[in-house]
C-alpha positions in Angstrom: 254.8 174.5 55.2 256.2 176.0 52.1 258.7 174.8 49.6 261.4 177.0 48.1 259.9 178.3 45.4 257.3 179.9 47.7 259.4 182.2 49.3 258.6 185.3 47.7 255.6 185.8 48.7 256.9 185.1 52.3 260.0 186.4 54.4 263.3 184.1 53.8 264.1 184.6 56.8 261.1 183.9 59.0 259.9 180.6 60.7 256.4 181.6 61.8 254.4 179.1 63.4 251.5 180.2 65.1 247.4 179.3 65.6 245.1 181.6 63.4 241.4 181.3 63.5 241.7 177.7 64.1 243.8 177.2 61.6 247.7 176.1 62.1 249.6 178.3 59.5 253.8 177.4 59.0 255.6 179.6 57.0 259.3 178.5 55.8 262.1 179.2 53.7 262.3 175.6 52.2 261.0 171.9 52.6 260.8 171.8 56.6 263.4 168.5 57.6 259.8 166.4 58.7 259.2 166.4 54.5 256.5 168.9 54.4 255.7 171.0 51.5 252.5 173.7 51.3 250.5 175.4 53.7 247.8 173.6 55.6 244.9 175.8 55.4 240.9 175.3 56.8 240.1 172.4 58.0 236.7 170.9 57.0 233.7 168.5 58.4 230.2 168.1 56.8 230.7 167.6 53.3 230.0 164.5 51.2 233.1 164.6 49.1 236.4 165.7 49.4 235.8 169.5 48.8 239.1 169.8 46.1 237.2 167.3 44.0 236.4 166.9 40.8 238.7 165.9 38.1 237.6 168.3 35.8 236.8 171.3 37.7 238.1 174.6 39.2 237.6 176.0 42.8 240.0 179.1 41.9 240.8 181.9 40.4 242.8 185.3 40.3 241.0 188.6 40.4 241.9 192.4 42.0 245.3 191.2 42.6 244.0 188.4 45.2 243.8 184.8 45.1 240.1 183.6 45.7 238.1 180.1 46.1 235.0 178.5 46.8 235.9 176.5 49.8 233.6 174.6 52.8 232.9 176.2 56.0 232.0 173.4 58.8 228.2 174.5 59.7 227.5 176.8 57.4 228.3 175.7 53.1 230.7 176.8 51.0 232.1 180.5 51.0 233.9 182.7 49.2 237.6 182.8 50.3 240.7 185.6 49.8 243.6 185.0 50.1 246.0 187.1 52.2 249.1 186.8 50.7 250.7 188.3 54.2 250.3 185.8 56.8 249.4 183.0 53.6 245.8 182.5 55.1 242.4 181.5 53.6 239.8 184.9 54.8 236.3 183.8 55.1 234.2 186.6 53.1 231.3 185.8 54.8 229.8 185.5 51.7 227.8 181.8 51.7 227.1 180.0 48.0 225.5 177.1 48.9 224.6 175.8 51.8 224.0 171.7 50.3 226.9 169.6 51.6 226.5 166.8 48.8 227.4 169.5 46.5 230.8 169.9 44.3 231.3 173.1 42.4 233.2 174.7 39.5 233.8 178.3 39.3 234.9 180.8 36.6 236.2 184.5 36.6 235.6 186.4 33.4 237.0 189.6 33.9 233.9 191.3 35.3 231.5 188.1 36.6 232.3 185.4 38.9 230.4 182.2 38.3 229.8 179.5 40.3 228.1 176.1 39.0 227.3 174.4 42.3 226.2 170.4 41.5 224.6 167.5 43.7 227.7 165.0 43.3 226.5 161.3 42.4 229.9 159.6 42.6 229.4 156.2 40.3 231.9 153.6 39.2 231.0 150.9 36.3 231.2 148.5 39.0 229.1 149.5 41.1 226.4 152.6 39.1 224.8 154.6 40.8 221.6 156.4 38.7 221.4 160.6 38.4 219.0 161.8 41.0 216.3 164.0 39.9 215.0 167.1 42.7 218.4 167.2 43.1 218.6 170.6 41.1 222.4 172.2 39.8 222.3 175.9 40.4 224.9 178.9 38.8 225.7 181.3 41.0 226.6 184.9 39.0 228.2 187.4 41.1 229.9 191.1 40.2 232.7 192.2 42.4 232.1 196.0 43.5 234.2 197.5 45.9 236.6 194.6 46.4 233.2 192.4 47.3 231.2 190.6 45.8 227.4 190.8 45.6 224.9 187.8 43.7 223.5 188.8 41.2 219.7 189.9 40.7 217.7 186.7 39.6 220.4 184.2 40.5 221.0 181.6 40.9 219.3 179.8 37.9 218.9 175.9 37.7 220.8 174.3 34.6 219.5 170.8 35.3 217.0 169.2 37.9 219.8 166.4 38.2 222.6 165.3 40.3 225.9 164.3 38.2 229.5 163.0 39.0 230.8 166.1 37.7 229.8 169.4 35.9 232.2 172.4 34.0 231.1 175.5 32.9 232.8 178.1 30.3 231.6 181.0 28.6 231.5 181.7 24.2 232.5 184.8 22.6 229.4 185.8 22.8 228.4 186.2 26.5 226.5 182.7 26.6 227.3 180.1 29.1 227.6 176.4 28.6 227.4 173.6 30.9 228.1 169.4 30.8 227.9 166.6 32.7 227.3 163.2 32.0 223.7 161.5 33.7 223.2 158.1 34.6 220.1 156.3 34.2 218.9 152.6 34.8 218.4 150.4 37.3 220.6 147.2 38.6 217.6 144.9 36.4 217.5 146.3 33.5 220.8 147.9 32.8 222.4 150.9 33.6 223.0 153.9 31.1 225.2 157.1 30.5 224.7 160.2 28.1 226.8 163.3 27.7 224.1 166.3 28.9 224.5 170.1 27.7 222.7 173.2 28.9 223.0 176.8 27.2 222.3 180.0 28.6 222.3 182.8 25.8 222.2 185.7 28.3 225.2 185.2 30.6 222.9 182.6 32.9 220.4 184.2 33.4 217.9 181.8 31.8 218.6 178.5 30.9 217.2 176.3 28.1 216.3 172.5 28.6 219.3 169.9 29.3 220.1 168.2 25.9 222.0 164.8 25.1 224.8 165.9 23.0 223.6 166.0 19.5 226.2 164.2 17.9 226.2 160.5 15.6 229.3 158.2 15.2 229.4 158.0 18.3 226.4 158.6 20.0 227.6 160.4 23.1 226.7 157.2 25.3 229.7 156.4 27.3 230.3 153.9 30.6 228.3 155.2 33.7 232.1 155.8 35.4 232.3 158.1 32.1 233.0 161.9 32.5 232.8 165.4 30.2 234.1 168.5 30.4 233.9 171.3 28.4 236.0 174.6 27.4 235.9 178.0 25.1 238.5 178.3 22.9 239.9 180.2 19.6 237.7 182.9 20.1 234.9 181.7 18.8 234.4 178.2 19.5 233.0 175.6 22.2 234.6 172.4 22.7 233.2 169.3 24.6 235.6 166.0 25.7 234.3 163.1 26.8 235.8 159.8 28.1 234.4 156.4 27.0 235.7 153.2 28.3 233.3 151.3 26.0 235.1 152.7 22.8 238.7 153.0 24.2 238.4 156.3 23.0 238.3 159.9 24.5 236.0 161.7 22.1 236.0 165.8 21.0 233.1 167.9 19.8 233.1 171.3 18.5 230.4 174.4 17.8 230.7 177.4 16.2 229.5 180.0 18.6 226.5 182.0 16.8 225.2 178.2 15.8 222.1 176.9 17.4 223.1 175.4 20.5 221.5 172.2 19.5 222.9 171.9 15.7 226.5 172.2 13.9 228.6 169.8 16.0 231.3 168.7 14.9 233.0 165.0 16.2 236.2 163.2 16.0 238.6 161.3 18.6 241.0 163.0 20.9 242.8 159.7 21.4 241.7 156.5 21.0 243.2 152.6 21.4 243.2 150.0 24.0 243.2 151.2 27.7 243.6 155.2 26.2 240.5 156.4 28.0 240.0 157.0 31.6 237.5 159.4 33.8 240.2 162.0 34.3 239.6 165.2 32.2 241.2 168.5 32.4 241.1 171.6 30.1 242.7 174.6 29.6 243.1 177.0 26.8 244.8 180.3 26.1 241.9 182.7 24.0 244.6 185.1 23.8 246.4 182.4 21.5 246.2 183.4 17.9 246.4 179.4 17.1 243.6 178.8 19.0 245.4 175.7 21.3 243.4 173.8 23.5 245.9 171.4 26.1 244.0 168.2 27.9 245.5 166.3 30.4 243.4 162.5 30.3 244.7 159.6 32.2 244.9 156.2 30.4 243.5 152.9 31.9 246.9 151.1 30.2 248.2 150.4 34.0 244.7 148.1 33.9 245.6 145.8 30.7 249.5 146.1 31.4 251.4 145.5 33.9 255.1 147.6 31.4 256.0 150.7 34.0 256.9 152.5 30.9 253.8 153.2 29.6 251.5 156.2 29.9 249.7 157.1 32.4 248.8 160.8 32.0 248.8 162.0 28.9 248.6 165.8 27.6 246.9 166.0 24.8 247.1 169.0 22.0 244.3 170.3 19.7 245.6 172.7 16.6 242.4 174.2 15.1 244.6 175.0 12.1 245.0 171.0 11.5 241.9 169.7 13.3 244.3 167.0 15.1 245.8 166.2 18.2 249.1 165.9 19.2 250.0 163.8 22.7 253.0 163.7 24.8 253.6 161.6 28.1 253.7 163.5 31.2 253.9 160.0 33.6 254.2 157.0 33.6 252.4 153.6 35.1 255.7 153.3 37.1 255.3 156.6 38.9 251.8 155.6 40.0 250.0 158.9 39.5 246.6 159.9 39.2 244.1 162.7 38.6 246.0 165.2 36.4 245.2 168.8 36.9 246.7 171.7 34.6 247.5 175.5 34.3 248.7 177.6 31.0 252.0 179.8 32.4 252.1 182.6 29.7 255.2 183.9 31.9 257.4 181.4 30.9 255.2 179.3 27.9 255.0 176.5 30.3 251.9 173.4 30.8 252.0 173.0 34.6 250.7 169.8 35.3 250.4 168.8 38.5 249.1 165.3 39.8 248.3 162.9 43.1 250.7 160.4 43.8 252.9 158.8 46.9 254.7 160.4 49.2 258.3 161.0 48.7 259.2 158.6 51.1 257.7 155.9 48.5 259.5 154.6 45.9 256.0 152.6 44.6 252.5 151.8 45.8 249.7 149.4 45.3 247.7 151.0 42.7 247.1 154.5 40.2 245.0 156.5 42.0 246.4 155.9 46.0 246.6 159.1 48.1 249.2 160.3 49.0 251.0 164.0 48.0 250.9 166.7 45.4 253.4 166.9 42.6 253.9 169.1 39.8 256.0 169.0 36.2 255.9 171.3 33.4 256.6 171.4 29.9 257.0 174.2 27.3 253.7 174.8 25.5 255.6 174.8 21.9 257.0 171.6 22.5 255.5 169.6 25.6 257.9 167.3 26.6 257.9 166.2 30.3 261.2 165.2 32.6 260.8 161.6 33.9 259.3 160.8 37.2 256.7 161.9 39.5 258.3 165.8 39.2 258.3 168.3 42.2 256.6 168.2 45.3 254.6 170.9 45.8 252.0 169.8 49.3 253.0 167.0 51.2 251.9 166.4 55.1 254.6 164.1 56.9 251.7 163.1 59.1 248.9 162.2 56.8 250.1 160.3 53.4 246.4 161.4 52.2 246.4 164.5 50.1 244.5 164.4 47.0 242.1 165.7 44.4 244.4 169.1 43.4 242.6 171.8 42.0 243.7 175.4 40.5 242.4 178.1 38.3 240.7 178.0 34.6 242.7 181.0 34.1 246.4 181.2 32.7 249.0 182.6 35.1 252.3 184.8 35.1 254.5 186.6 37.3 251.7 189.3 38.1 249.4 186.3 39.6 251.5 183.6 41.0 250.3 180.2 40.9 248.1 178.7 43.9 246.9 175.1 43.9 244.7 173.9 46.6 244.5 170.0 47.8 242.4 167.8 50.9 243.4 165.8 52.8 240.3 163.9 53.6 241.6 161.8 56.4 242.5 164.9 58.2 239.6 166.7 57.0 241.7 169.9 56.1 242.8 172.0 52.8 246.6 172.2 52.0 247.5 175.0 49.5 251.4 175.8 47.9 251.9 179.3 46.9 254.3 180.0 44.2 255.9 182.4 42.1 256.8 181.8 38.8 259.9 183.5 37.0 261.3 187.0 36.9 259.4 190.3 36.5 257.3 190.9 33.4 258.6 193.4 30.9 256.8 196.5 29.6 254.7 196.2 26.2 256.7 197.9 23.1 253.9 199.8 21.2 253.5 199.1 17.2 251.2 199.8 14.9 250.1 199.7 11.4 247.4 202.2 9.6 245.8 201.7 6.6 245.6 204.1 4.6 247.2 207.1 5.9 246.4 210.1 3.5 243.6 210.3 1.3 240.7 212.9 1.1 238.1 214.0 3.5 236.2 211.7 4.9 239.2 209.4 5.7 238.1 206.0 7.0 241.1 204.8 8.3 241.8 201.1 9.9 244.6 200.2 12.9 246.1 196.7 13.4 247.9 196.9 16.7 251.3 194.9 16.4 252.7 195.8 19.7 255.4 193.0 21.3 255.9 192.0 25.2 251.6 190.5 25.5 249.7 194.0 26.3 247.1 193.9 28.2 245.1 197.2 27.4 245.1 200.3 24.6 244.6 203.6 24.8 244.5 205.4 21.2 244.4 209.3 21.2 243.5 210.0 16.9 244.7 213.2 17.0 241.8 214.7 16.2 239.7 214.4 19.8 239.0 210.6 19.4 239.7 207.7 21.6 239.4 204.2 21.6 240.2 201.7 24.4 239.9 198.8 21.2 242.9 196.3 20.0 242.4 197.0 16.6 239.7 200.2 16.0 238.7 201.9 13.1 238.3 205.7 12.5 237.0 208.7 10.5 238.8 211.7 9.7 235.7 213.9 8.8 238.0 217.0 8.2 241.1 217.7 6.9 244.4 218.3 8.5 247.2 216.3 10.0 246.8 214.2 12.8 249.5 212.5 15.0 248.1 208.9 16.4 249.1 207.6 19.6 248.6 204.2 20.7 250.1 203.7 23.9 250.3 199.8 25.0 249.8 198.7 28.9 250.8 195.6 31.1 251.0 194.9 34.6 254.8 196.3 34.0 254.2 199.4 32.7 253.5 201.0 29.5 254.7 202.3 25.9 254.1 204.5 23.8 254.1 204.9 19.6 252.9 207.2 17.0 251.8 207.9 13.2 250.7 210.6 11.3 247.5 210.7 9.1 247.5 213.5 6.0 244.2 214.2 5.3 243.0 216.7 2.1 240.1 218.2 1.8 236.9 217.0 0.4 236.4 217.6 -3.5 234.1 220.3 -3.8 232.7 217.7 -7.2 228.7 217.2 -7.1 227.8 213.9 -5.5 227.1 212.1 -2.5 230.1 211.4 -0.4 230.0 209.6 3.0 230.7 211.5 6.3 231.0 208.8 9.2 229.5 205.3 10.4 228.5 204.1 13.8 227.7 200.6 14.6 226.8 199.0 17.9 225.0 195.8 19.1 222.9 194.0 22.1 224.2 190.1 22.4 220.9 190.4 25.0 217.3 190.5 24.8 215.8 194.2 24.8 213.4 196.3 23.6 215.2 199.4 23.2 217.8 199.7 20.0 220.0 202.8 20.5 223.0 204.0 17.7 224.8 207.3 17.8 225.1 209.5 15.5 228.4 209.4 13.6 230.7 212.2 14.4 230.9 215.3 11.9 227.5 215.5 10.6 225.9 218.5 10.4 222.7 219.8 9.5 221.3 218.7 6.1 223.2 215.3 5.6 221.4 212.2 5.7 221.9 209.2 8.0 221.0 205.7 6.3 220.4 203.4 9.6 219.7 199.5 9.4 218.9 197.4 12.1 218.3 193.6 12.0 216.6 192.1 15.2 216.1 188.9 15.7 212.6 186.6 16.6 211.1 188.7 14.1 209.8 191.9 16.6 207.8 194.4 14.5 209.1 198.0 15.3 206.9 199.4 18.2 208.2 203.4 17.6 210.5 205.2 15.2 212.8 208.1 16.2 210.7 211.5 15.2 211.8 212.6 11.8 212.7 208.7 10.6 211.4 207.5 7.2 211.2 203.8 6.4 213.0 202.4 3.3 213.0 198.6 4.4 210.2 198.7 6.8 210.2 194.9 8.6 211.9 192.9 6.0 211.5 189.1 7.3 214.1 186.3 7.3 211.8 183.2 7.9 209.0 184.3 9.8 208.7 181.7 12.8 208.3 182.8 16.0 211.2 181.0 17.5 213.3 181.6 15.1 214.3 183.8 12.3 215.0 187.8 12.2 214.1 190.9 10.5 215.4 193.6 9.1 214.9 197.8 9.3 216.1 200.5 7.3 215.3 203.9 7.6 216.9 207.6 6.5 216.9 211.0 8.2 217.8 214.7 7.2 219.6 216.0 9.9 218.3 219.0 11.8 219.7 221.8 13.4 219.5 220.4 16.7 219.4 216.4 16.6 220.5 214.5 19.4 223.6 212.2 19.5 221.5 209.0 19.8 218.3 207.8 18.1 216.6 204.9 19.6 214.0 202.5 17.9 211.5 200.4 20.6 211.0 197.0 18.8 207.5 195.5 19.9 209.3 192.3 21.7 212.7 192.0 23.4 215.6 190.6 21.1 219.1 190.6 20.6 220.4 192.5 17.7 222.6 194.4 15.7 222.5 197.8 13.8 224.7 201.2 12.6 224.5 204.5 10.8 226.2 206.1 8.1 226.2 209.8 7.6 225.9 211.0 4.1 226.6 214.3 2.2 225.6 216.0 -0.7 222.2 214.4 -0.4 219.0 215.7 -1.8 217.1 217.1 1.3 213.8 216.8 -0.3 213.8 213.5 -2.1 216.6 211.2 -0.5 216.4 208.3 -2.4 217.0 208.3 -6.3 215.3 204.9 -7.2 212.6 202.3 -5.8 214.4 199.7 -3.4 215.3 196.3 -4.0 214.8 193.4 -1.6 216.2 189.5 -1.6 215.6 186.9 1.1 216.9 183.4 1.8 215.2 181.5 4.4 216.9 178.9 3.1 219.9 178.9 6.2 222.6 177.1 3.3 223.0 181.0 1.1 226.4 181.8 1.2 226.2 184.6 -1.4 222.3 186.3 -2.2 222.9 188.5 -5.2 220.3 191.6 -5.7 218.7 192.6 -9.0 219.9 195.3 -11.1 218.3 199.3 -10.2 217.9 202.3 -12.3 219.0 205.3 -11.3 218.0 208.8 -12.5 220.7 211.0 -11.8 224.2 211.3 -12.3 226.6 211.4 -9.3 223.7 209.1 -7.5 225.3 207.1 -4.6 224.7 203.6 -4.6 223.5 201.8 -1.4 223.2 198.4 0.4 223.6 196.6 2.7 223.2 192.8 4.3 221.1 190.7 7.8 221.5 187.9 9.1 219.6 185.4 11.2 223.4 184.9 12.5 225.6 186.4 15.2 228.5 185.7 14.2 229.5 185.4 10.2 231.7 187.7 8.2 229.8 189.4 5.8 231.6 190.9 2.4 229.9 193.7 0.1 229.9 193.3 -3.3 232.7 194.5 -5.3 233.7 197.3 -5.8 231.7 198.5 -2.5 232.9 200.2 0.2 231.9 198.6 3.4 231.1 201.2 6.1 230.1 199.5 9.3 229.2 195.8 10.4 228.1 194.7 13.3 230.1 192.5 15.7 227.4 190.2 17.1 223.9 190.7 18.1 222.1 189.8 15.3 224.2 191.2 11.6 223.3 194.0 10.0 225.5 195.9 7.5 226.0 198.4 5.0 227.7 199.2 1.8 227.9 201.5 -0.8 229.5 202.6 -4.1 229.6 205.8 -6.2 227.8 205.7 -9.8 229.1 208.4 -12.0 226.5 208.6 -14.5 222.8 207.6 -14.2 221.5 204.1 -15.9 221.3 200.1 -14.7 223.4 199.6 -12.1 223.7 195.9 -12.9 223.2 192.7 -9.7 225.1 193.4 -6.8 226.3 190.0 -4.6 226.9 190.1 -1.0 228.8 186.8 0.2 228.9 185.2 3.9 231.7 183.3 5.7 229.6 180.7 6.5 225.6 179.6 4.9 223.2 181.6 6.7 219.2 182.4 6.4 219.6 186.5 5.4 218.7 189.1 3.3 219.6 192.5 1.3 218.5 195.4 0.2 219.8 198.6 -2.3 218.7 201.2 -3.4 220.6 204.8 -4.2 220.7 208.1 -2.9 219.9 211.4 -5.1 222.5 213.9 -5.1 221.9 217.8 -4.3 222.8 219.0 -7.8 
């Protein structure tokens, strides 16, 4: 039965009540007169736990223009599910997950991958413990979606932990890896029972998994109550973050990695909240990795209605995290008096709203016995800016008038606007059956308005020029035509201009409401026809995954006689198995701490180009690794003896060098170019050349590798050249210079 606000996805006009697949579907134009609000939906037998369940966790999310979830089928496990929007029922894909029934799950949509982390649930409570169970193993599910279906991936699932757990979230770093937590409970009823926060990493999108780990942080130990829960979520592009509740502190606790860090090391600590009756096993977090302040919003209940009996205190509480300031804010969404529990929350980058919706009594009662009662679904919002909540229990949003027994509400990781809707999902586990409300939220989305910046926009063949979109109105794609045959499908690209001209640039800005359009014109002269070596083009590219085979294009506007520098740093140390024909090694297998599980090394190598050379060279490293490499094009350079002095090499296994500083080279002949460049045992750090350099390509993840390189007019010492890091690293660098033609 649907409220108001659902009525655009419906007729207004229409009162359809009819039996569907076993399943009794009402649609409405508002609150039907017997108090009902939502659509009931499957019903369910067979299951441990209520199948909406658990605090922290997702069973939804928006992809292809369809609503999906992971829900229960009676007899068979828990399927995938569309949504048909039409007649507002649940479609059974056929597709089964996982056939265990004591089993809760939390799913994620990526944007190309839908996981599934399917758990065996061990409800506990610190009155009563009950210990982890071991065999009982936690499986991800990876699926791609091909043809409006989708199909498990090959290898999966994957087992991140041999042990059942009250709860488990998943989320995945900028860097393809997925992360996983629970909490486990040991012990016995003789000697004591005993909690720990548990993490799992998998570097390669799932596909393997390392062992579980106890969170590696100190003041606190991550040891919590055995009713204790964690949760974890990505955020501010680069980051992990991990809360955890602790009744035995009074505190809800907040750690924080780097993502590129070993998964083990670099965690950061520090309260979320803490005081008296603050911390409660309700946990739920969202985050917007399309905001540029990096917000993360968690909504905690307090255990204040347990050491006060004041109706004014709070009882869910939304909690802020501002990377910029390393703090929390907090703001009260309910109160003790409203008698709500188990807070659930979605980011509405429509309208800049917090959703929050919550479990509390029906309509029809004013109070109740106790936080945490069954009852209906409610919702309340507040702006993201400023988060401050109306009073009471807010909107109902699924409500049966003949079973006061909905509970456990459950949504999407995902933030939401007009182009998605909003669906939550309940159970009523009296009835056995799913309720679900339906909503729209707000008026149409507006087209993008295109804007852009270019730096520089005239200067001499080869151009290297650098775009910052700045477009308004949340794009959500780019399509840049450089004028001179290029494309991009980047934000913010970067591109060479190898010959001159003028070029109009187009960057034309999408949205799910249409597009726009804006332009700029780059004046490029032509080259000086001085002696020296100038640079043609770069190319850079990168493998977050294990391989064998490293593969980098040539850059655009070479030509026969110019020679490519290429670097490539690999990680785990791989010696180089095969060289492209026609390669000559000038860093052959420079180390950066030689361990065999851990560590990197780095290749450099220059070509003359041919007459006939093909657009990509590939190097076969002797082991798989992840890594990172480029190629600059130079010209001007002496065919027959590239290089115009011996190279110089620096290494730091030290993993605290934030700045490694090469000796001073010799060259021999005037109008030599200087060149450089940097790797890392790192995926993730800014590197910066020395200066006065000019950096021509580094590589976005992988493993880094970088180069650099600056013109010196007249031949003689070239003096130290220091490359810095954003963050302390083990790595390396080389230089050396190249020999003009003349």
């Amino acid at each position: 039965m649907k409220t108001k606000s659902s009525i655009s996805w419906l007729s207004q006009t229409l009162v359809l009540a009819t039996l569907i697949a076993g399943t009794f579907i009402v649609n409405a134009s508002s609150a039907w007169a017997d108090g009902s609000y939502g659509t009931p939906s499957v019903s369910y037998s067979g299951v441990s736990n209520p199948p909406t369940s658990d605090k922290p966790q997702s069973k939804l999310w928006w992809n292809d223009g369809s609503w999906w979830a992971d829900l229960w089928t009676t007899g068979s496990g828990w399927h995938i599910y569309r949504l048909d929007r039409g007649t507002e029922t649940w479609v059974d894909t056929g597709l089964l997950n996982d056939s265990r029934g004591s089993t809760l799950a939390d799913t994620l949509w990526d944007g190309s991958h839908l996981y599934i982390a399917s758990h065996v649930a061990t409800i506990t409570g610190d009155g009563t413990p009950k210990p982890s169970l071991s065999g009982q193993p936690a499986k991800l599910y990876r699926y791609s979606y091909v043809n409006g279906s989708y199909k498990l991936d090959s290898g999966f699932p994957t087992m991140i932990t041999d042990n059942s757990s009250e709860s488990m979230t998943i989320d995945i770093d900028s860097l393809g890896g997925v992360w996983a937590t629970w909490t486990q409970v040991g012990g016995n009823s003789t000697t004591g029972f005993t909690n720990a926060v548990y993490m799992n990493y998998s570097a390669n999108s799932g596909a393997v998994w390392g062992s579980p780990f106890v969170l590696p942080v100190t003041n606190p130990n991550p040891n919590p109550a055995p009713d204790d829960i964690s949760a974890v979520v990505a955020f501010s592009k680069d980051n992990i973050g991990v809360m955890w509740s602790d009744h035995l502190s009074d505190t809800v606790w907040w750690a924080t990695h780097k993502d590129g860090d070993a998964a083990t090391a670099s965690w950061k600590v520090q309260p979320a909240i803490r005081g008296k009756g603050q911390a409660d096993d309700h946990l739920n977090l969202k985050t917007l990795q399309a905001d540029t302040t990096g917000r993360v919003f968690a909504a905690i209940k307090t255990s204040l209605n347990d050491t006060s009996s004041d109706p004014t205190l709070p009882q869910l509480l939304l909690l802020t995290f501002k990377p910029g300031t390393g703090s929390f804010t907090q703001s009260t969404i309910s109160k003790i008096g409203d008698c709500v529990s188990r807070p659930q929350i979605v980011l509405d980058t429509q309208n800049n709203l917090v959703r929050a919706f919550q479990t509390a009594p029906p309509t029809s009662v004013s109070g109740c016995a106790y936080s945490g009662v069954a009852g209906s679904i409610y919702e309340k919002t507040a702006s993201m800016d400023n988060p401050v909540f109306g009073s009471g229990r807010g909107t109902p949003i699924i409500q049966s008038a003949s079973s006061s027994n909905m509970n456990d509400v459950t949504t999407t990781k995902q933030s939401v606007d007009n182009s998605t809707g909003l669906v939550v999902m309940a159970s009523d586990n009296v009835a056995k059956r799913y309720w679900f409300s339906d909503r729209p939220l707000g008026s149409a989305p507006q087209a993008p308005v295109a804007s852009f910046t270019a730096t520089p926009t005239s200067g001499t063949a080869p151009l290297n020029v650098s775009f910052i979109d700045t477009s308004t109105g949340r794009p959500t794609s780019w399509a840049w035509n450089f004028g001179d045959g290029g494309t991009s499908s980047i934000q913010s690209p970067s591109h060479s201009y190898s010959a001159a001209g003028t070029y109009t640039v187009t960057l034309t800005a999408t949205n799910s409401a249409g597009s726009n359009s804006a332009t700029a014109t780059i004046a490029v002269s032509p080259a000086t026809t001085a002696t020296g070596v100038t640079a043609v083009g770069s190319t850079t590219t990168y493998s977050s995954t294990a391989g064998t085979a490293a593969g980098l294009s040539a850059p655009s506007g070479t030509t026969a006689g110019d020679v490519l520098i290429a670097s490539i740093t690999a990680d785990l140390n791989p010696s180089m198995a095969s060289v492209p024909a026609g390669w000559t090694p000038i860093v052959n297998a420079l180390s950066i701490n030689s361990s065999s599980t851990s560590g990197a090394r780095a290749f450099v190598y220059y070509h003359v180009v041919g007459e006939s050379d093909p657009l990509t060279y590939t190097w076969s490293l002797s082991s798989a690794a992840k890594w990172g490499g480029g190629i600059t094009g130079y010209r001007g350079v002496n065919n027959t003896t590239p290089l115009d002095t011996s190279v110089a090499t620096v290494v730091d296994t030290s993993y605290s060098a934030t700045a490694i500083t090469a000796p001073s080279i010799t060259t021999a002949s005037n109008g030599a170019m200087l060149i450089g460049g940097a790797a890392c045992d790192c995926a993730a750090p800014v590197v910066s050349p020395p200066g006065g350099w000019t950096e021509r390509w580094e590589a976005a993840a992988g493993q880094i590798a970088e180069l650099a390189d600056q013109a010196q007019t007249t031949a003689g010492a070239t003096g130290t050249a220091t490359w810095t890091f954003s963050a302390a690293r083990a790595a390396a660098v080389w230089r050396t210079a190249l020999k003009p033609a003349s």
